[in-house]
C-alpha positions in Angstrom: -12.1 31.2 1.9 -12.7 29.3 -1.5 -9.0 29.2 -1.8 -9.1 27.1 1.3 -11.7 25.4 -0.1 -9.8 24.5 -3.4 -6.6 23.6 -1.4 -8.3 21.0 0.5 -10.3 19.6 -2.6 -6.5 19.3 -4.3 -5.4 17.6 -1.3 -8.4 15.0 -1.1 -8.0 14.4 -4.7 -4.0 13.8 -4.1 -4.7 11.2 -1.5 -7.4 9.3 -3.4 -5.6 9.6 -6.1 -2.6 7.4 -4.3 -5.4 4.9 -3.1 -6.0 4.3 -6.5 -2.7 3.6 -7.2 -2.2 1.7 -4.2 -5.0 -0.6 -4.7 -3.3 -1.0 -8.5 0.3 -2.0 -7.1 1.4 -5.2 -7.9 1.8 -6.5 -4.3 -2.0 -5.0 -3.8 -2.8 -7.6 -7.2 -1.2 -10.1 -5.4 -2.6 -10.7 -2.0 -6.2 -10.0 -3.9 -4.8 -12.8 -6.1 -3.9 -14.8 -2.7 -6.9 -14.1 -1.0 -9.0 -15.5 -3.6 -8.1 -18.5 -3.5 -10.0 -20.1 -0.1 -13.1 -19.3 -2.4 -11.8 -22.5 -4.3 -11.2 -24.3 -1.0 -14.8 -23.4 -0.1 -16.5 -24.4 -3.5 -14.5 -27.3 -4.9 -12.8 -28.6 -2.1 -15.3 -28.6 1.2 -13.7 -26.5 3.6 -15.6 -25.5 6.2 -15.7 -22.7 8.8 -13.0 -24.7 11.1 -10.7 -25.2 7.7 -11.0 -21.2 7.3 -9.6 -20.4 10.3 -6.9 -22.6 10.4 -5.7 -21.3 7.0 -5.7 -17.6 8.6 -4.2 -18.9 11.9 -1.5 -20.4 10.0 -1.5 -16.7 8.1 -0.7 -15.0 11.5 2.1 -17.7 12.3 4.0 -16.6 8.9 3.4 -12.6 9.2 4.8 -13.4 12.4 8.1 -15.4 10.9 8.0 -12.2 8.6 8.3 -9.6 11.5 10.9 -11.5 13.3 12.9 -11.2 10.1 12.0 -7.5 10.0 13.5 -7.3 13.7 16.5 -9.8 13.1 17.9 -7.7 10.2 17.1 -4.6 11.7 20.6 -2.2 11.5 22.3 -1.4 14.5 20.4 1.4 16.5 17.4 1.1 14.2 15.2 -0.6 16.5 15.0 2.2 19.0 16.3 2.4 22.9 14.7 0.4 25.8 14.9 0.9 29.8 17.1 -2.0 31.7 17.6 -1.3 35.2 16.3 2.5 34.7 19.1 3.2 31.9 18.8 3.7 28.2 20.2 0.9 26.0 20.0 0.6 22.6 17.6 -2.7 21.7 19.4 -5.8 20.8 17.9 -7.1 17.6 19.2 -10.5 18.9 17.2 -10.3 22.6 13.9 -9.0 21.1 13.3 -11.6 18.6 13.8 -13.9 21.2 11.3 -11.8 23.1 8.9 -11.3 20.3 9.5 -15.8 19.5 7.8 -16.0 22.9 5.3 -13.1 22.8 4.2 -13.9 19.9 4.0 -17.7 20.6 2.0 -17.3 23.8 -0.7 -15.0 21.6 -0.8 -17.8 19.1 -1.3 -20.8 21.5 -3.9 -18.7 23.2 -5.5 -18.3 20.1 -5.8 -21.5 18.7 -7.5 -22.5 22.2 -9.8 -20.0 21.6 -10.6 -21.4 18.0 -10.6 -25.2 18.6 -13.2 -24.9 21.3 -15.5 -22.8 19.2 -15.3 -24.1 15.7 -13.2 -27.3 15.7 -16.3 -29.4 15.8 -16.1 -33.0 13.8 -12.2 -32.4 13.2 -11.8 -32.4 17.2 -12.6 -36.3 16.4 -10.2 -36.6 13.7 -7.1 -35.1 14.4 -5.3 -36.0 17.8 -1.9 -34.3 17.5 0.5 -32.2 15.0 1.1 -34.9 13.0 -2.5 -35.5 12.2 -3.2 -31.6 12.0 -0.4 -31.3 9.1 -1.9 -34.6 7.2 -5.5 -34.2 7.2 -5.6 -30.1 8.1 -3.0 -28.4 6.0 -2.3 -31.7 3.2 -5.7 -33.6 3.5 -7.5 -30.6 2.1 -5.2 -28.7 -0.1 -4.6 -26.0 2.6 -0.8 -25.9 1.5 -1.5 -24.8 -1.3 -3.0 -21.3 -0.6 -0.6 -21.0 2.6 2.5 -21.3 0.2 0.8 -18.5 -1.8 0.5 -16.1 1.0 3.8 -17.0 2.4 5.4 -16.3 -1.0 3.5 -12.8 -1.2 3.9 -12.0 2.3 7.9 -12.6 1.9 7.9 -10.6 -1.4 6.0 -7.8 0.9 8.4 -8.1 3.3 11.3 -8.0 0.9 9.8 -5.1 -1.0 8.8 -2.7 1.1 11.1 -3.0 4.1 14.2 -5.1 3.3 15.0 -3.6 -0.5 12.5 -0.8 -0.9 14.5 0.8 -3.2 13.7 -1.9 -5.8 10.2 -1.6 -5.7 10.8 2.1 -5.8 12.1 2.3 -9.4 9.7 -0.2 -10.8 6.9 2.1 -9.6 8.9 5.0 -10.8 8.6 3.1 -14.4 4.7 2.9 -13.8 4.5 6.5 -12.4 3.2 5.3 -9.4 5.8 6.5 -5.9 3.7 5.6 -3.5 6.2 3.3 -2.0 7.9 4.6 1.5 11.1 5.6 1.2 14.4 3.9 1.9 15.7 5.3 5.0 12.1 4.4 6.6 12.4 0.5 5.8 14.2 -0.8 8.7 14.9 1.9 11.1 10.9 1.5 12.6 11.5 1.7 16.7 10.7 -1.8 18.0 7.6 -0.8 19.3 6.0 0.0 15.8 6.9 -3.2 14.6 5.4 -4.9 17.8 2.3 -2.6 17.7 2.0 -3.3 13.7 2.3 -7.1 13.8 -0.5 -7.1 16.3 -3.0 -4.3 15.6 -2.8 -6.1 12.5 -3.2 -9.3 13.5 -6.3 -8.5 16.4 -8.2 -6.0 13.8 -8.1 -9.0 11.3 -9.0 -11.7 13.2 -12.2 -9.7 15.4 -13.3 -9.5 11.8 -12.8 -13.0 11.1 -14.1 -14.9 14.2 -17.5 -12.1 13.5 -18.0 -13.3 10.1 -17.1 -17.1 11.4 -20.0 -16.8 14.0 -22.5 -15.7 11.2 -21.4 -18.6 9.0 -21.7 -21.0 11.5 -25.0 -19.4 12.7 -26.4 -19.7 8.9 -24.6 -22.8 7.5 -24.4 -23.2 3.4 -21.3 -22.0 1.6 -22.7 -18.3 0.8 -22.1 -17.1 4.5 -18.0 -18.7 3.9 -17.7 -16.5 0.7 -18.9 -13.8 2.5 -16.1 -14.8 5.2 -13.4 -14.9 2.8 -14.4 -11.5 1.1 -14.7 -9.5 4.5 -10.8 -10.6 5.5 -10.0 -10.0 2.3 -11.4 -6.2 2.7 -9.8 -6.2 6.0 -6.8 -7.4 4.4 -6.3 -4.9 1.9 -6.7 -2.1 4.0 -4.4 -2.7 6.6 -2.0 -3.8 3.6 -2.4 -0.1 2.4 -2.1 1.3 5.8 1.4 -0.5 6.8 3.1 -1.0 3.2 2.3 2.2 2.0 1.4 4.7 4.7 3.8 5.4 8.6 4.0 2.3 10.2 4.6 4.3 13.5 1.5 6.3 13.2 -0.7 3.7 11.9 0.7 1.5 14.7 0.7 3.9 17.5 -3.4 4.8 16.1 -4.0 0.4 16.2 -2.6 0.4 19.0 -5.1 3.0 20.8 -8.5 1.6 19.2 -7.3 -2.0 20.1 -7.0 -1.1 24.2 -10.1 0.9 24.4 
């Protein structure tokens, strides 16, 4: 019985163990590093609730160009099989990024509906098509700046942990970390992993975001937007350490159930 007891002490210590590490791991450092900074768009350059969520909208738009480039350069076979006409074929990496393009477009257009009739207040007024939205959203307020950030570390994610993971491998070898999957799990995720990860991710985040977006709005001043930024960045961080460094087809297929009920 207490030998039970010590083998499951050992094994909780293990796993917190690689939390630790995890939350020490340079691409962990670097999304903190790139989700701090809307807490300088909040406090020195007057972004609101509205300019928020356009910043993490745009997020979803590049995790998204990040996934299709996980599908598109998938190897032969390794996105799994899929029914046409009641017979097995092998998924075309070709047909389902098309597929996923407009999947993945229709959630975002949804989306942004949803947000612009909740939170765009004054900027309804000010911005009457894209090319007002890129000059006075995304320029006008220094947004590019944080979204090149997070693109860069989203792509060196990407590129990291599912295009060359062997790379990453032997630098945390160096560090004694290995906590990264292995190679021959990068690319060969079934397509409905991928799908499930990109938006269990993506719906966990945002329910998180649009909660904490209500109570800013709700309480006005700039404390309630800090508190914003730190509770995606929480939610950030842990889905970071689930996908990048846990089974992306058991921590999708698990999304995927809480996010239906």
């Amino acid at each position: 019985m207490s030998e039970g007891k010590t083998g499951g002490a050992m094994q909780f210590d293990m796993n917190a163990r690689q939390v630790v590490r995890a939350l020490l791991h340079p691409s962990t450092l670097l999304l903190l590093a790139a989700n701090s900074i809307p807490i300088f768009g909040v406090l020195y350059w007057g972004w609101d609730v509205f300019v928020l969520l356009m910043l993490y909208w745009l997020e979803t738009a590049v995790i998204g160009g990040w996934t299709i480039a996980r599908i598109a350069l998938a190897p032969p076979g390794g996105l799994g099989k899929m029914e046409i006409n009641g017979r097995p074929t092998v998924a075309g990496s070709l047909f389902i990024t098309g597929f996923f393009i407009v999947h993945s477009g229709i959630f975002m257009g949804v989306h942004m509906i949803f947000l612009w009739s909740l939170f765009s207040g004054h900027w309804s007024k000010e911005i009457h098509g894209p090319i007002d939205f890129f000059s006075k959203m995304i320029v006008g307020t220094d947004m590019w700046i944080p979204l090149l950030v997070l693109f860069v570390v989203r792509g060196l994610g990407f590129v990291f942990h599912a295009l060359r993971p062997e790379i990453i491998q032997r630098f945390e070898q160096s560090l004694h970390l290995r906590i990264a999957a292995t190679p021959t799990a990068a690319l060969a995720d079934e397509f409905g992993s991928i799908i499930g990860a990109f938006y269990g991710r993506i719906v966990i985040m945002h329910l998180t975001i649009i909660f904490s977006a209500f109570i800013a709005v709700l309480f006005g001043s700039i404390a309630p937007l800090i508190i914003m930024v730190g509770v995606k960045t929480i939610a950030d961080v842990m889905l970071h350490l689930t996908f990048d460094f846990g089974n992306l087809k058991k921590a999708s297929q698990t999304l995927s159930a809480v996010t239906s009920r």
